[in-house]
VEXTI-583207 format. One record per atom (N, C-alpha, C): x, y, z; residue in one letter. Coordinates in pm, whole numbers, plus 32768, in hexadecimal, padded with zeros to 4 digits. Example, Ala and Ser with C-alpha at 12.3 -4.5 7.8 and 13.67 -1.06 7.14 Angstrom:
// residues 2
85277DC7830CA;84CE7E3E830CA;85287EB6830CA;85057F1F82C4S;85577F9682CAS;850A80038313S;
// end
This chain:
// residues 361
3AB7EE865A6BX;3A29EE605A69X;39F0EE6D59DDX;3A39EE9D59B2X;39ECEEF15920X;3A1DEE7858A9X;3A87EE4858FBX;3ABFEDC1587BX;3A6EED7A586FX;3A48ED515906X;39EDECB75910X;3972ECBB58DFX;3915ED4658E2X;38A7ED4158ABX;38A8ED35582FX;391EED5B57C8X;392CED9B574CX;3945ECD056F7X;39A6EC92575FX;39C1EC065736X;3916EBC05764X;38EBEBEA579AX;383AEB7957D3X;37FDEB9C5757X;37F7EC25571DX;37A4EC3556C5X;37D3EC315633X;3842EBF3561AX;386DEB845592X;381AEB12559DX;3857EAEC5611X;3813EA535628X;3797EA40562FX;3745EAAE5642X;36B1EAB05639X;3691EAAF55BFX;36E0EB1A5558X;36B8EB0F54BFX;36F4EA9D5479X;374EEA4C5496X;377AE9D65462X;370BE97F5456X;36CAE98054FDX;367EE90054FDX;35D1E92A54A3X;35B4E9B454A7X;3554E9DB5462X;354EE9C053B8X;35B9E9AC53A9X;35EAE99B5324X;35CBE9005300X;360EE8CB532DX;3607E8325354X;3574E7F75369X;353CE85F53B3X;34AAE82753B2X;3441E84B532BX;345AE8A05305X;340CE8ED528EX;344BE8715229X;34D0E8515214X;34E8E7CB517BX;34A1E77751ADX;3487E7455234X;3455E6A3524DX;33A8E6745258X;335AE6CB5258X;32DBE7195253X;32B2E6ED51CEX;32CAE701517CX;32B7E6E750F2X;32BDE64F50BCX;332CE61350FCX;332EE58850C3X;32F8E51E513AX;32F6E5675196X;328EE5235209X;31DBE51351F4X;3209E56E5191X;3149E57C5163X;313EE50150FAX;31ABE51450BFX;31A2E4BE5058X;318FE4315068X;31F4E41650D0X;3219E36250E6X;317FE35C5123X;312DE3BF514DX;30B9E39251B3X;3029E3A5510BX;3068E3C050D8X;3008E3C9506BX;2FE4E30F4FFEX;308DE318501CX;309BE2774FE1X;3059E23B5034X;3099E22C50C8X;301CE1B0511AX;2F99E1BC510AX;2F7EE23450F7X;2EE5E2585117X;2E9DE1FF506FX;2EF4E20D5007X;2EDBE1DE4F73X;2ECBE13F4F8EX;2F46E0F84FDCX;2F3AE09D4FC1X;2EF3E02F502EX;2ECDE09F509FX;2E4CE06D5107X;2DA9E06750BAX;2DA8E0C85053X;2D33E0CF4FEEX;2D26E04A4F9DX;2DCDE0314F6FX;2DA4DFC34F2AX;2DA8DF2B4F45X;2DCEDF474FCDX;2D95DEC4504BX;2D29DE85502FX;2CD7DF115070X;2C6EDF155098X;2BECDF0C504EX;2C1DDF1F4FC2X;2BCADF274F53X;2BC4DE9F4EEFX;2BDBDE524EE1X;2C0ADDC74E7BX;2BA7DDAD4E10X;2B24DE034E32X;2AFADE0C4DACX;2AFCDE6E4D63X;2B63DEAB4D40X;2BA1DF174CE8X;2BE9DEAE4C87X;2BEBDECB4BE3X;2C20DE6D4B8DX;2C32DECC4B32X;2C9FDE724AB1X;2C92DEA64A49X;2C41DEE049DFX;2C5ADF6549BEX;2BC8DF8E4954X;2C09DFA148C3X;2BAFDF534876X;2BE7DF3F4803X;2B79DF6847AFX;2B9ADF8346E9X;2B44DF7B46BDX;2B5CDF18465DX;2AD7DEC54605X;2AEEDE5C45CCX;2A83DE7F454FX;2AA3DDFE44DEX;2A45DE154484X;2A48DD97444BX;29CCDD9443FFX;29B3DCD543EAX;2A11DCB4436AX;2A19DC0A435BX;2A5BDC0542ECX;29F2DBCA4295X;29F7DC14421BX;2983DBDB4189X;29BFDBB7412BX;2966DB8C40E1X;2977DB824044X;291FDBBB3FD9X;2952DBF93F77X;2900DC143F02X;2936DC103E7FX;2913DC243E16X;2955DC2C3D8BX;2932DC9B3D58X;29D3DCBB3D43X;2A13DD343D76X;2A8EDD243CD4X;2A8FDDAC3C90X;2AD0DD8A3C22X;2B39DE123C78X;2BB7DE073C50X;2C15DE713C62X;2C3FDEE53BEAX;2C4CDF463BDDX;2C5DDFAD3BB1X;2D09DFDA3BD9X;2D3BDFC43B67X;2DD8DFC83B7FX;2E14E0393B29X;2E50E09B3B46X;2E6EE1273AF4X;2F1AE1333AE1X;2F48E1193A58X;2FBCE12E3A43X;2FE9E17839E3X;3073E1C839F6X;30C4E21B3982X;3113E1E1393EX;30EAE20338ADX;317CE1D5384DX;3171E23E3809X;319DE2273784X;31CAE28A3711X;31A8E24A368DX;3151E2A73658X;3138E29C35ACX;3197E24C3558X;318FE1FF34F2X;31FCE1F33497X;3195E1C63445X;31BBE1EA33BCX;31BEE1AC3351X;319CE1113343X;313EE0D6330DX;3134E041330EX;31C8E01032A0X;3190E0543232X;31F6E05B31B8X;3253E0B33197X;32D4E08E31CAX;334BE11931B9X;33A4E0C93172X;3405E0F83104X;344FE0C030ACX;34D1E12630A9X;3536E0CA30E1X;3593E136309FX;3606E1003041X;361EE16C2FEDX;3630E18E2F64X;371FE14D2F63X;371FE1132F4BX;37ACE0E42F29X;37F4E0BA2EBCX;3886E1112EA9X;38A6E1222DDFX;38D4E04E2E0BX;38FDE0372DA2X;38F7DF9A2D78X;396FDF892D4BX;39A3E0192CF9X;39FFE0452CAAX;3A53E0C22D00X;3AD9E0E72CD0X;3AF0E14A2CD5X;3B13E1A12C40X;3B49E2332C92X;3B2BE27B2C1CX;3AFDE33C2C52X;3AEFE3782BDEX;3ADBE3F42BF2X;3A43E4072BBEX;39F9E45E2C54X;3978E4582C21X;3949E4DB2BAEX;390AE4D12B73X;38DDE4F72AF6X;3861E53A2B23X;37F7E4F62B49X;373CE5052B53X;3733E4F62BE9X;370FE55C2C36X;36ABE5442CA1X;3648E5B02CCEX;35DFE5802C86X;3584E6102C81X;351AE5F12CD4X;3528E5AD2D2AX;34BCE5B82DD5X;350BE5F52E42X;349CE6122E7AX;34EBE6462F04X;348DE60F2F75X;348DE65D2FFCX;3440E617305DX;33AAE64E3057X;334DE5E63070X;32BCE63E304CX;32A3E6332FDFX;32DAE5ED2F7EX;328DE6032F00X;325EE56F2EDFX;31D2E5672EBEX;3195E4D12E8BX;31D1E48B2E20X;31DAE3FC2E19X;31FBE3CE2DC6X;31D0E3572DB6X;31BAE3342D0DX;3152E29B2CEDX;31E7E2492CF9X;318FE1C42CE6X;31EAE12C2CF4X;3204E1422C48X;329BE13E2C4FX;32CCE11B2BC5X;3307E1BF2B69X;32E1E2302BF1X;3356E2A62BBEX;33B9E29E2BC8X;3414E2EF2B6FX;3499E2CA2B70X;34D2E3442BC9X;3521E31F2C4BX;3555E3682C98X;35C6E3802C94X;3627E3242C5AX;36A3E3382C82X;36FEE3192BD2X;374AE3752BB3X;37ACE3672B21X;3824E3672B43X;3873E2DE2B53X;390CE2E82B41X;3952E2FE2AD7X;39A0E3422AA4X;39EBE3322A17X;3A38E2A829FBX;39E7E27F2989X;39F3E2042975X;3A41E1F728DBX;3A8CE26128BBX;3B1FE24C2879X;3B72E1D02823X;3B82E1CB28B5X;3BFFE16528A7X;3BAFE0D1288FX;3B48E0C528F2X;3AF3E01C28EDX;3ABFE018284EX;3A8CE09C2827X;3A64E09327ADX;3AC4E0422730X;3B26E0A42732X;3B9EE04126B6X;3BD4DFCD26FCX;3BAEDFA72784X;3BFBDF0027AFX;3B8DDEBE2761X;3B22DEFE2766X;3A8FDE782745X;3A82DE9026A2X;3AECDF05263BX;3AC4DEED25D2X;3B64DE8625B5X;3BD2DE8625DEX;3C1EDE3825E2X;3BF4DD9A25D8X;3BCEDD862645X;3B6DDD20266EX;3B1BDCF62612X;3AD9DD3725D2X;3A62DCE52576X;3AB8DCEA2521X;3B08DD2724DBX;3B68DD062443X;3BB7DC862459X;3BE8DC592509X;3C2DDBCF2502X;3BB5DB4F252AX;3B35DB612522X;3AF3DB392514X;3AEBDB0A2492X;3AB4DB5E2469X;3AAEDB5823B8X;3B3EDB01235FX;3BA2DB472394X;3BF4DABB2350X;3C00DA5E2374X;3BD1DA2C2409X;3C09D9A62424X;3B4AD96423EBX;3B00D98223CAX;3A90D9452399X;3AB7D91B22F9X;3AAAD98E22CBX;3B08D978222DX;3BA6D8EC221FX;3BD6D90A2261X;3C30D88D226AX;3C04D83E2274X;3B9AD80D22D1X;3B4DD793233BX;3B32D78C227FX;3AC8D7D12249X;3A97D79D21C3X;3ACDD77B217CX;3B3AD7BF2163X;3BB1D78920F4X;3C11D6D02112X;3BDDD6D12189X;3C66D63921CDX;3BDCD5D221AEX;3B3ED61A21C6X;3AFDD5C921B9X;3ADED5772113X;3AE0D5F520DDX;3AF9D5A8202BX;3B7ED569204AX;3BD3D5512027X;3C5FD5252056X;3C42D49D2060X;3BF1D49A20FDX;3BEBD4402135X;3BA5D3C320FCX;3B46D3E820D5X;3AC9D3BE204DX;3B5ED3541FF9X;3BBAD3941FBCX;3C0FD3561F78X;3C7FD2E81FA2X;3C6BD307200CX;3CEAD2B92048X;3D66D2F1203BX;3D68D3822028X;3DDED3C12052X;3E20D41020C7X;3DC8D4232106X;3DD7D429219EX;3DEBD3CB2223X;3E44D4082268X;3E15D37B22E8X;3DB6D38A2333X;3D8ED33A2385X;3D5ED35B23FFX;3D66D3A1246FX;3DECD3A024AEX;3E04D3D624E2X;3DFDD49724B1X;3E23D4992457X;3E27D55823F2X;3D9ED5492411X;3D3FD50B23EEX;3CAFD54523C4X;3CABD571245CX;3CAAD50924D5X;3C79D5202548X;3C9DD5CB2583X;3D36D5B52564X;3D73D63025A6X;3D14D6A32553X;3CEAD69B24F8X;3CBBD71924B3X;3C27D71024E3X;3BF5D6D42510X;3B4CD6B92553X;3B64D71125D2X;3BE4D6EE262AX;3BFAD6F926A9X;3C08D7B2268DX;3C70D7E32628X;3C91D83E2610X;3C04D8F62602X;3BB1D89225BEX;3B35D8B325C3X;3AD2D8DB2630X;3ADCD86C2685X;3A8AD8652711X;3AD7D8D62765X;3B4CD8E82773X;3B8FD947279DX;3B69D9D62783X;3B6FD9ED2708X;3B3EDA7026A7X;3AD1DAC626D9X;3A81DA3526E2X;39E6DA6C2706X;39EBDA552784X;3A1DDA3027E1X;3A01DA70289EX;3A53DB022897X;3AC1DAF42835X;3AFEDB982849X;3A95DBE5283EX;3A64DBCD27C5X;3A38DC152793X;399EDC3827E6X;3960DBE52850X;38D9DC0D2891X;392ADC1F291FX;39C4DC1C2933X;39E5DC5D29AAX;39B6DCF029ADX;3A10DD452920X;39FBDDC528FCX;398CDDE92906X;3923DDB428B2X;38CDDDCB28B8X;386EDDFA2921X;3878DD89299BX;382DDDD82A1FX;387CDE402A7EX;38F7DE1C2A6AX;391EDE972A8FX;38F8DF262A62X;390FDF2B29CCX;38E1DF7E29B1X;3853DFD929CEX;3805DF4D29C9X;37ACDF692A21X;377ADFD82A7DX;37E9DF8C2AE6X;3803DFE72B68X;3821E09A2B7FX;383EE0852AE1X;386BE13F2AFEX;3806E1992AE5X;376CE1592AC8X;36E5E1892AE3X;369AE1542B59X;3688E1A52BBDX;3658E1952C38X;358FE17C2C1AX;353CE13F2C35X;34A0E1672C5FX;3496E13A2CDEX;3400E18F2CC9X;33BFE1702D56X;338AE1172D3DX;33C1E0D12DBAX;337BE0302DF7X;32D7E0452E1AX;329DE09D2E3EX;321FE0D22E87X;31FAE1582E54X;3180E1752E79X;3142E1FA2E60X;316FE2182F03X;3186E2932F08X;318DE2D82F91X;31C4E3602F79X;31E9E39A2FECX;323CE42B2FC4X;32B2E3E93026X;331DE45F2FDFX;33ABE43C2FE4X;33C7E479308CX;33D3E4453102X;33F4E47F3189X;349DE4803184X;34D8E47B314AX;3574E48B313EX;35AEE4BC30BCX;361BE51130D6X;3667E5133034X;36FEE51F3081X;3747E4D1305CX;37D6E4D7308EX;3834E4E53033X;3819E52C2FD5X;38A9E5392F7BX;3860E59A2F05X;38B1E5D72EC2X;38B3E6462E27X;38CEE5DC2DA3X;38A1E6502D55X;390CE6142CC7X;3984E6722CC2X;39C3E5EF2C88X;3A4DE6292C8DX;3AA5E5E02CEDX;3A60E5D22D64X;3AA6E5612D8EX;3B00E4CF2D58X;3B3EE4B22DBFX;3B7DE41E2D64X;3B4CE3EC2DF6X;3AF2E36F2DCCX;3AC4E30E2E22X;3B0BE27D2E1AX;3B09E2402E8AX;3B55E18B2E9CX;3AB7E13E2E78X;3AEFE0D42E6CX;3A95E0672E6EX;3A7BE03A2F0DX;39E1E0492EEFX;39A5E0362F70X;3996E09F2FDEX;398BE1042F88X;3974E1893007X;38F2E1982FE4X;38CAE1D33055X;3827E21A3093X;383AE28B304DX;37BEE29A2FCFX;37B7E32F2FAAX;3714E3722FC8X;36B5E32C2FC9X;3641E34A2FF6X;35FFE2F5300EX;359CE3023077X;3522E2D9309CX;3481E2E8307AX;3430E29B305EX;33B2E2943049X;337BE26030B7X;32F2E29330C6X;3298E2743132X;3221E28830FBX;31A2E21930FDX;312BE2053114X;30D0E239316CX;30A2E2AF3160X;305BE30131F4X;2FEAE2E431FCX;2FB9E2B531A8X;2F1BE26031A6X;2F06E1FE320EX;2F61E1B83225X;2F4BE126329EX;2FB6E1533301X;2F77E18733A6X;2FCEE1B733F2X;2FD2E14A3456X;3046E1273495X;3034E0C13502X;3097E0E93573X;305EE0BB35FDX;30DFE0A93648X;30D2E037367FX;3144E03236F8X;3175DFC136FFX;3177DFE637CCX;3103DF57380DX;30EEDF8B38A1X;316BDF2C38E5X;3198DF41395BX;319DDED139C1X;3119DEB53A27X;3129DE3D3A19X;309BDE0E3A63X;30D9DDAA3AC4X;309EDD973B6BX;30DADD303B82X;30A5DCB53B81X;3101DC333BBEX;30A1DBBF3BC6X;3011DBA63BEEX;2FE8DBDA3C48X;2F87DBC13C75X;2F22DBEB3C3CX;2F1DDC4D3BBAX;2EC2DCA23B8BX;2E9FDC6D3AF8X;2F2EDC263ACBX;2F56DBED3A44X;2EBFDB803A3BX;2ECADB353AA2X;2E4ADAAD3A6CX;2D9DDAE23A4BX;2D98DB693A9DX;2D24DBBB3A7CX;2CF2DBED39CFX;2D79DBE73995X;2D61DC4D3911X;2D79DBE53896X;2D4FDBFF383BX;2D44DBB537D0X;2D65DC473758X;2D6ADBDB36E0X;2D7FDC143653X;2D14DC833630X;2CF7DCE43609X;2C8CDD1035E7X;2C0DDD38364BX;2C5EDD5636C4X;2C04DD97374BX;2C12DE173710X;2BC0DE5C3772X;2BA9DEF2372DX;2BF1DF3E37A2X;2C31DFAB3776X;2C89E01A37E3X;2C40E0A137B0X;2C8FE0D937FDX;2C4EE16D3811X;2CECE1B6381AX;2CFDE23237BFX;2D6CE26F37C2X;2D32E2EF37F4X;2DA4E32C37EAX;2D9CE3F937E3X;2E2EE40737E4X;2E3CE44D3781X;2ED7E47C3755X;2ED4E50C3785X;2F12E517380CX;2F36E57A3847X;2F4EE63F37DAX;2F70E6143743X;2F7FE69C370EX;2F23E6BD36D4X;2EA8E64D36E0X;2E1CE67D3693X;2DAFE6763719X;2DC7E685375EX;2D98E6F737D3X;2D16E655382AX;2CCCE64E385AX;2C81E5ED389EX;2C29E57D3844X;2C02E5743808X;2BBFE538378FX;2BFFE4B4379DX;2B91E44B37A3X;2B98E3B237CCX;2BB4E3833705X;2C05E34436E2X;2C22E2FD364EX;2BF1E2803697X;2BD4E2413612X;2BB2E1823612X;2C25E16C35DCX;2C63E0DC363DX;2CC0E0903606X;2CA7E000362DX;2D13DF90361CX;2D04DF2B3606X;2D7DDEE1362BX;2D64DE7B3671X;2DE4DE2B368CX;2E04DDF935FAX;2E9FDDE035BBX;2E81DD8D3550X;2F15DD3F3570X;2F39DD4635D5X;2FB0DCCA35E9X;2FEBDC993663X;2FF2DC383680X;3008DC313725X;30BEDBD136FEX;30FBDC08371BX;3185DBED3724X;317FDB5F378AX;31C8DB08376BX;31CBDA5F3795X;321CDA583834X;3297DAAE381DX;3329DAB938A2X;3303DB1E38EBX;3320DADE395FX;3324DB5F39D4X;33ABDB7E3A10X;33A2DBD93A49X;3435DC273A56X;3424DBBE3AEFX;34B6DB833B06X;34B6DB393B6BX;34F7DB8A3BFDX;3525DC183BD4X;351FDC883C67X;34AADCAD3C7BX;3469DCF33C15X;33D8DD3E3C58X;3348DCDA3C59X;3379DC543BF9X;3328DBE83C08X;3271DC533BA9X;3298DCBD3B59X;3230DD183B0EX;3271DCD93A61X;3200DCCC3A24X;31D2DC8E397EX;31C7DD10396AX;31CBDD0338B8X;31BEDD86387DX;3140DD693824X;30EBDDC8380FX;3090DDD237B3X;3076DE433754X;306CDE2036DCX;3030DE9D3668X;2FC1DECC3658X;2FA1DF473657X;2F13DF973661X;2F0FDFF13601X;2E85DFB6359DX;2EADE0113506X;2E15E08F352EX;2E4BE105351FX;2DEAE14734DBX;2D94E14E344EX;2D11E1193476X;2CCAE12A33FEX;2C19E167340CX;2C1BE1EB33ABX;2C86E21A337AX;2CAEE2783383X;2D23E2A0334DX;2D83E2D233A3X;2D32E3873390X;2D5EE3DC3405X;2D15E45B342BX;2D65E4C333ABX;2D3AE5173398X;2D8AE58F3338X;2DBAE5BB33B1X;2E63E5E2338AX;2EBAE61333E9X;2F0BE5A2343DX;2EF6E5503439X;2F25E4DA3487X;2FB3E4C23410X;3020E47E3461X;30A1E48F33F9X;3125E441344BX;3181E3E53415X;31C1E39C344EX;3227E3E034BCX;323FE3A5352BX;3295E3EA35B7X;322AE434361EX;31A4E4543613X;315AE4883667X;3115E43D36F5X;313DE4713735X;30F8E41D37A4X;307FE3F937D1X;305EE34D37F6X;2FE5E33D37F5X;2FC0E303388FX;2F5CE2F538B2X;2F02E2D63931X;2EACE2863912X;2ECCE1FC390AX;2E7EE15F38E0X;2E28E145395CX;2DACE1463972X;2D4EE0CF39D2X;2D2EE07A398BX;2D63E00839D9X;2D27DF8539B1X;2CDBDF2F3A05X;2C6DDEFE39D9X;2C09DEED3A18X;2C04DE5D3A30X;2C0BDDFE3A86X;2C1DDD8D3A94X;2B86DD3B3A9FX;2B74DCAD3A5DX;2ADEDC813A7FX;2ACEDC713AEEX;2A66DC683AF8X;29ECDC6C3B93X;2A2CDBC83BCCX;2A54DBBD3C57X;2A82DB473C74X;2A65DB573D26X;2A27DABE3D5FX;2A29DAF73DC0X;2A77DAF73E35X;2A6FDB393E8EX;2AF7DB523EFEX;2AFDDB663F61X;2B1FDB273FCAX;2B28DB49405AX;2B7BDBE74081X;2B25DC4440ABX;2B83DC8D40D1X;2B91DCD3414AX;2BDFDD16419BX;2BD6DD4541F0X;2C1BDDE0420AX;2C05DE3C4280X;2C2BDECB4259X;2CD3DE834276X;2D1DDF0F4212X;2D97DEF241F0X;2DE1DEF1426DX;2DC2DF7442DBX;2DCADF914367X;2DDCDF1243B1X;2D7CDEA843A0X;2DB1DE3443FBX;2E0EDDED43F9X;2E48DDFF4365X;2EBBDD954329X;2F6EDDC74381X;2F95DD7D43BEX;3008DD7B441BX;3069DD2D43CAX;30D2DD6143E6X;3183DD0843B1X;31BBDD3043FBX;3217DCBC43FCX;32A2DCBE4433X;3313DC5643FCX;3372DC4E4441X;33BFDC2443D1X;33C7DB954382X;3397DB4F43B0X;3341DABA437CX;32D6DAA2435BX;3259DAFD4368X;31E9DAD14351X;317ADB354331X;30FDDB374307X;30B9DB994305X;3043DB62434AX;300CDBC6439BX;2F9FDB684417X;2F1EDC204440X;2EC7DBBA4490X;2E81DC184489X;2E5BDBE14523X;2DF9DC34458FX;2DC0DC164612X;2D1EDC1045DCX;2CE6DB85461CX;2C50DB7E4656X;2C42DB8846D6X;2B9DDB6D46D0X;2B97DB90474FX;2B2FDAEF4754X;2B5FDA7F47A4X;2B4CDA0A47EAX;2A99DA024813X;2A82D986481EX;29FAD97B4883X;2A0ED9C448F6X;2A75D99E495BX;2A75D9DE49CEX;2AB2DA7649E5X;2AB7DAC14955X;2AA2DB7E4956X;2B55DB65495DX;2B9FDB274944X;2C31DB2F4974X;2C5DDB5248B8X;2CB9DB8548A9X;2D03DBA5483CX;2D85DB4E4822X;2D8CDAFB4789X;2DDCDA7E4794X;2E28DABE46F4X;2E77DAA546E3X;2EDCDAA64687X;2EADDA264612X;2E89DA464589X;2E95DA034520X;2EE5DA2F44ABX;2F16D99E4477X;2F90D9E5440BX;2F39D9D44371X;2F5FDA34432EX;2ED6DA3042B4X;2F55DA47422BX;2F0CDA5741B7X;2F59DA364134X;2EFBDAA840F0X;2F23DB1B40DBX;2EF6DBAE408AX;2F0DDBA64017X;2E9BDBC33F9EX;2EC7DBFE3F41X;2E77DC593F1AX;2E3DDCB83EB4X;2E6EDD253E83X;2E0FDD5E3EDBX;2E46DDFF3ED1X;2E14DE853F0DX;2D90DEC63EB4X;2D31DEB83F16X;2CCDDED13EBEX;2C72DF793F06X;2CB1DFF03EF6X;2CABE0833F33X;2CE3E04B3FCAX;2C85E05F4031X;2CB0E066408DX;2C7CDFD440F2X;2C6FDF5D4087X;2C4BDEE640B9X;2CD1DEAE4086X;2CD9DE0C4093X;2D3EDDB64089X;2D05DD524099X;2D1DDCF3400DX;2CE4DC623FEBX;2D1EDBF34067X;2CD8DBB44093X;2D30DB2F40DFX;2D0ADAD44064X;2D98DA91404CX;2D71DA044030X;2D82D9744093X;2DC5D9A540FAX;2DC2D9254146X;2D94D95641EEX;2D7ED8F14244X;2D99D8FE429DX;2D14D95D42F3X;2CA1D97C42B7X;2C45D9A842ECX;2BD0D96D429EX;2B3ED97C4314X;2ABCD95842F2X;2A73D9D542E5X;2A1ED9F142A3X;2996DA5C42A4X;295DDA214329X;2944DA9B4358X;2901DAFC43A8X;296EDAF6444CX;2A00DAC94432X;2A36DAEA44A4X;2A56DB84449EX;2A5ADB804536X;2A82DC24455AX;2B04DC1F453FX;2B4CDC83450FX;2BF2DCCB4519X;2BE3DD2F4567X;2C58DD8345A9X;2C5DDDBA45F4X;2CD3DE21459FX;2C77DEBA4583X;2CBCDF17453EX;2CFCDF63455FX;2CE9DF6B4604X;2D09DFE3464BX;2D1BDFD246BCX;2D73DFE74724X;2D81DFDC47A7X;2E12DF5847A7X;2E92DF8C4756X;2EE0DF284742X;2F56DF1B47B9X;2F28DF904803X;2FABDFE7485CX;2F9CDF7A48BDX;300CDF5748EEX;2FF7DEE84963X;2F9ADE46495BX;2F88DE6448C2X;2F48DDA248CEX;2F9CDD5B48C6X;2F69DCF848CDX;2FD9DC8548D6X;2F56DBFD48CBX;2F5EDB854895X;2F2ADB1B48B8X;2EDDDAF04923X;2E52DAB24926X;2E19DAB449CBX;2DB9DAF04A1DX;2DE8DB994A06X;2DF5DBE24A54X;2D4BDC0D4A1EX;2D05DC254A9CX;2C7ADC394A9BX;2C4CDCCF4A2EX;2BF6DCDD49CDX;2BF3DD6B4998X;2B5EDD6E49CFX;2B45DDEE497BX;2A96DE22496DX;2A9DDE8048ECX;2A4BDE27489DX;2A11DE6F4824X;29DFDF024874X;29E1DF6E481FX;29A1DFE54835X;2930E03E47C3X;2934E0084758X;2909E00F46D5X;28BADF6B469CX;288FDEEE46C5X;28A2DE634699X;287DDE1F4704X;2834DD6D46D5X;2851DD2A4729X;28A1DCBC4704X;28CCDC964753X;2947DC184736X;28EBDBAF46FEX;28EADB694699X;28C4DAE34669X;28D7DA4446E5X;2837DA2F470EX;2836D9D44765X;2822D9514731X;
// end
């Protein structure tokens, strides 16, 4: 007797068990009908959206970019000659006028080629004179006199070869500036055509922006910018467009432009980083909040909202970002509604309700 009660009362907790899981999702499935008897019964329940009109105004853009300082005028310094240097008494940081002498090669050897040189100068002129009395007589030929003319002309290119070479084994400065490089001692033996120092112009500072297309037709020669060089602390400098580069990079489809400081701040100095706004003219523009603007993988489109309150799909043509608006250039009128908000479940058609707006009738 004691089995059978002991087996009834499994089977009692089996089925208690069984009833306690099914309780729960029985509520549930009756929660769905009950949801979707509401939305039977209800058909004027719709989409709630929010919208905002589309305008126009003239509207200039404010565009903020980083580059880096350089030098308008940087020169660097290369022997012409080789040779062992003799003179180099700059270093980095130190000023220098147009027409100091920076650089002394030992010039030795060019020296006795170019006094060589002018002594076979000198005789083949003296000959030339002597064939020319001669010649006066009719004791010379023609041909002798020529060769000794020719002999001559020779003499003297030797002789102004040496010469600028020689030249070469005195370095000046091309520019006033201070020297931002020194790459070599005296004592050295230098090649022809090595880098031994640099000059730089710190007076005229410029950099150099990427800008893109769409921003490029806004700016002209001689617009005015606004800097702040991040190591001289917040302080707005005046600058100046002074070159708009012709090619655009055909990946990023962005032009380059030059922006001179003038004039230039004390402390300001080539490689420092700068923070360019450029201010574009007043032009005017359809725009709309950026929020409404939709993509996907063909098109860029935005939702109105119809005479009859329904929300319809238009495909539009964007350009630039203007804070938290966005220019249309195609594909919309002033004063239609867009629809900024409530994107979850639209689709084409489908009935909304402004909640913020009224739809344009």
């Amino acid at each position: 007797m004691a089995i059978v009660n002991n087996r009834f009362d499994n089977r009692l907790s089996r089925l208690f068990v069984r009833v306690l899981v099914l309780l729960p999702v029985m509520a549930w499935l009756a929660g769905c009908d009950r949801q979707a008897e509401i939305q039977t019964h209800n058909p004027e329940l719709v989409h709630l959206v929010e919208t905002a009109p589309v305008v126009s105004d003239n509207l200039n853009v404010i565009r903020t970019r980083t580059g880096t300082l350089r030098a308008r005028h940087e020169v660097k310094i290369y022997t012409q000659e080789e040779g062992r240097i003799t003179a180099l008494p700059v270093y980095e940081g130190d000023p220098v006028s147009k027409g100091e002498v920076l650089v002394q090669l030992d010039d030795t050897l060019l020296r006795a080629q170019l006094a060589r040189a002018s002594a076979m100068r000198k005789q083949a002129a003296q000959d030339l004179k002597r064939l020319q009395e001669l010649r006066g007589k009719k004791l010379v030929s023609e041909d002798e006199f020529a060769r000794a003319q020719t002999q001559l002309e020779v003499a003297e290119a030797d002789e102004q070869v040496l010469k600028t070479r020689f030249g070469y084994t005195t370095i000046e400065s091309p520019i006033a500036g201070v020297v931002s490089e020194r790459l070599s001692e005296p004592g050295n033996i230098v090649e022809r055509h090595q880098h031994i120092l640099t000059v730089s112009d710190p007076s005229l500072l410029v950099t150099e922006l990427p800008v893109s297309e769409l921003v490029l037709p806004d700016l002209s020669r001689g617009d005015v910018a606004r800097v702040r060089i991040d190591a001289l602390g917040d302080q707005i400098h005046e600058a100046r467009i002074t070159r708009i580069y012709p090619n655009l990079d055909p990946v990023t489809r962005r032009g380059t432009i030059e922006v001179e400081i003038d004039p230039v701040p004390r402390g300001a100095a080539p490689g420092q980083l700068v923070r360019v706004e450029l201010i574009t003219h007043a032009a005017r523009r359809r725009v709309i909040p950026f929020a409404a603007l939709r993509r996907d993988d063909t098109s860029e489109y935005v939702y109105i909202i119809d005479d009859t309150g329904s929300a319809q799909r238009v495909d539009v043509a964007s350009g630039l970002r203007l804070a938290e608006k966005v220019e249309i250039r195609e594909g919309l009128e002033d004063g239609q509604q867009v629809i900024t908000k409530g994107f979850l479940g639209l689709v084409p058609g489908k009935a909304v309700k402004p909640v913020n707006g009224t739809a344009s009738r």
